[in-house]
N, C-alpha and C positions, 0 to 999 in steps of 0.2 A: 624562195617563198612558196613555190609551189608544192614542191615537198612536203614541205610544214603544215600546207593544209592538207593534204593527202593522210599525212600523217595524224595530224588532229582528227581528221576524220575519221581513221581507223579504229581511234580508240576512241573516240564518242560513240561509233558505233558496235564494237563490243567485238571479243574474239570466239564467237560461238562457232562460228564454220572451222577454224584451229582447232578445236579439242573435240573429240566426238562426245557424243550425251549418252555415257552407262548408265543415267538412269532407266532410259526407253529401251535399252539393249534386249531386255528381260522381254519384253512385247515379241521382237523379231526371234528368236532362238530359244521357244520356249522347252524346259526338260521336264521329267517328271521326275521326283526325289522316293527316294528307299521310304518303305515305312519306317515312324519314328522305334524304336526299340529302347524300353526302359531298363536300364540293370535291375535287377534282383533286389537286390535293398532297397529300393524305389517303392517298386511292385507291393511290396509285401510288409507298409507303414501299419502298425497296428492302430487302430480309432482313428481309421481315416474319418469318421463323421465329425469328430471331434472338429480338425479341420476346416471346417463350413463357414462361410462368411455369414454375419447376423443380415436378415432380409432388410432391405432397404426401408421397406415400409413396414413399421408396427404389427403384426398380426393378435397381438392380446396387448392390454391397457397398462402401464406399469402399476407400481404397487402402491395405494393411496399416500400423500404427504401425511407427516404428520400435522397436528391440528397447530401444534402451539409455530410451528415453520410457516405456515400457512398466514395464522391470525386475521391482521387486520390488512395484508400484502394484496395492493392492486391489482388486481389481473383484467383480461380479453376474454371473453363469453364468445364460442363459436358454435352455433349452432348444426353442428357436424359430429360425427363418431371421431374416436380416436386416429382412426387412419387417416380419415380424411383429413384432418386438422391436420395433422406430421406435416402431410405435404404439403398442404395450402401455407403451412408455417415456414417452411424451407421454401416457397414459391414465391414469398413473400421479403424472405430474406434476403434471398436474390436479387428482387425487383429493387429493393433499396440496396442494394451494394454491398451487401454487409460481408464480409466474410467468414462463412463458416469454419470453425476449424476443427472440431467433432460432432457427432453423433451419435449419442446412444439412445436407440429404442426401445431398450428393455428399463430405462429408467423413464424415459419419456423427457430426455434432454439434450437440446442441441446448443452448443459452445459457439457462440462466434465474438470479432472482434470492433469494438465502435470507437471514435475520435470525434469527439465536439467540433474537430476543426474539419471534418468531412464537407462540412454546409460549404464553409468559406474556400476549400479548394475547388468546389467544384463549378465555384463561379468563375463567369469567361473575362478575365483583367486582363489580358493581351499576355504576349511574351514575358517581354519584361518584366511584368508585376510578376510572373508565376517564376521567374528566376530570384528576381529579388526575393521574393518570399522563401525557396527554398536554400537560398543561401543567409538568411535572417534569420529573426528569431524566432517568427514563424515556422520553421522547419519540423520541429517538434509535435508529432502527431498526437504524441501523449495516448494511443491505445491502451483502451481497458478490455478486461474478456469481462463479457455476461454470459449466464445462461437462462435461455430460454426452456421454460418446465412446463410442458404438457400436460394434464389431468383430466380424466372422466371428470362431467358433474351430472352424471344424473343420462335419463336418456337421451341418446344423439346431441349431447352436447360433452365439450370438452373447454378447460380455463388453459387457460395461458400467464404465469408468472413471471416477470422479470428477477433473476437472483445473480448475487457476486458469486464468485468464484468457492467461497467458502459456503453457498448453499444458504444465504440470509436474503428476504425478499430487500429490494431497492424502493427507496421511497424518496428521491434525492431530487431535484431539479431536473437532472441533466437523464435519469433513468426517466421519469416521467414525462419527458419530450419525447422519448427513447420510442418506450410504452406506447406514447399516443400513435408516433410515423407508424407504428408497425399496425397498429389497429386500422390505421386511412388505409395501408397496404393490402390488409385483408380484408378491407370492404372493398376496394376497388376489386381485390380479385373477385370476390359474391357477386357485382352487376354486371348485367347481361351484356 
């Protein structure tokens, strides 16, 4: 009986002093490595600029919607430049969970993903309910992609449009809840 707890013992308590830790190795025995050396064909990529990742932040305004895409589609009035917007857009996006899944700046549109049923998971039902749910019929998140489209209006101000995937504004129930969270999102981020 003794044994057995000796041994339970051992292994509730873990075999770390058994195997040394190579991860901290590199602390005790540090070396210094060759410079890196590129071959030749590396070296000598013609239009390396070409290359260059698009800046994360907008530096000029993309190129006006057209009018009749525009119409009569809802948008968010933000009292900010283009740049600012971007971020406060994406800082926003964030903040509600949404997940982004492109970005482009030179149209002034970020892609991300929304499920009606976001609300209802994210309330606290205990275990159980959140297994049941995801082994029911519940499980089906039903993701749709929106994009979010950016626009100058004018000085230091910029719209924000909700649009499907195929680039048509949303006017639907479920965009117009969409719409509003994100508008709370970026007034909360505006107060001090």
């Amino acid at each position: 009986m003794g044994r057995l707890c000796w041994l339970l013992l051992a292994m509730l308590t873990g075999c770390a002093w058994l195997v040394p830790d190579k991860e901290k190795e590199y602390l005790l025995h540090p070396r210094q490595l060759p410079p890196l050396r590129l071959p030749e064909s590396i070296v000598q990529i013609p239009r390396l600029e070409a290359l260059k990742p698009t800046p994360a932040v907008p530096t000029q305004p993309p190129p006006p919607l057209a009018p009749p895409q525009v119409g009569q589609a809802p948008f968010i009035e933000l009292p900010q430049s283009f740049s600012q917007a971007w971020i406060s857009a994406i800082e926003a996006l964030d903040r509600e969970r949404l997940e982004i899944i492109d970005r482009d700046p030179r149209r002034g549109v970020l892609r991300f993903l929304h499920s009606e049923a976001e609300a209802e998971l994210a309330q606290d039902r205990g275990i159980w309910e959140d297994i049941l749910y995801f082994f029911g019929k519940g499980a089906r998140l039903r993701e749709r992609e929106y994009q979010l489209v950016l626009q100058p209006a004018g000085d230091e101000k910029t719209r924000l449009y909700l649009f499907d995937t195929r680039g048509r504004p949303l006017t639907d129930p479920v965009a117009m809840k969409l719409l509003r969270r994100l508008q709370r999102a970026l007034e909360s981020d505006d107060s001090p």
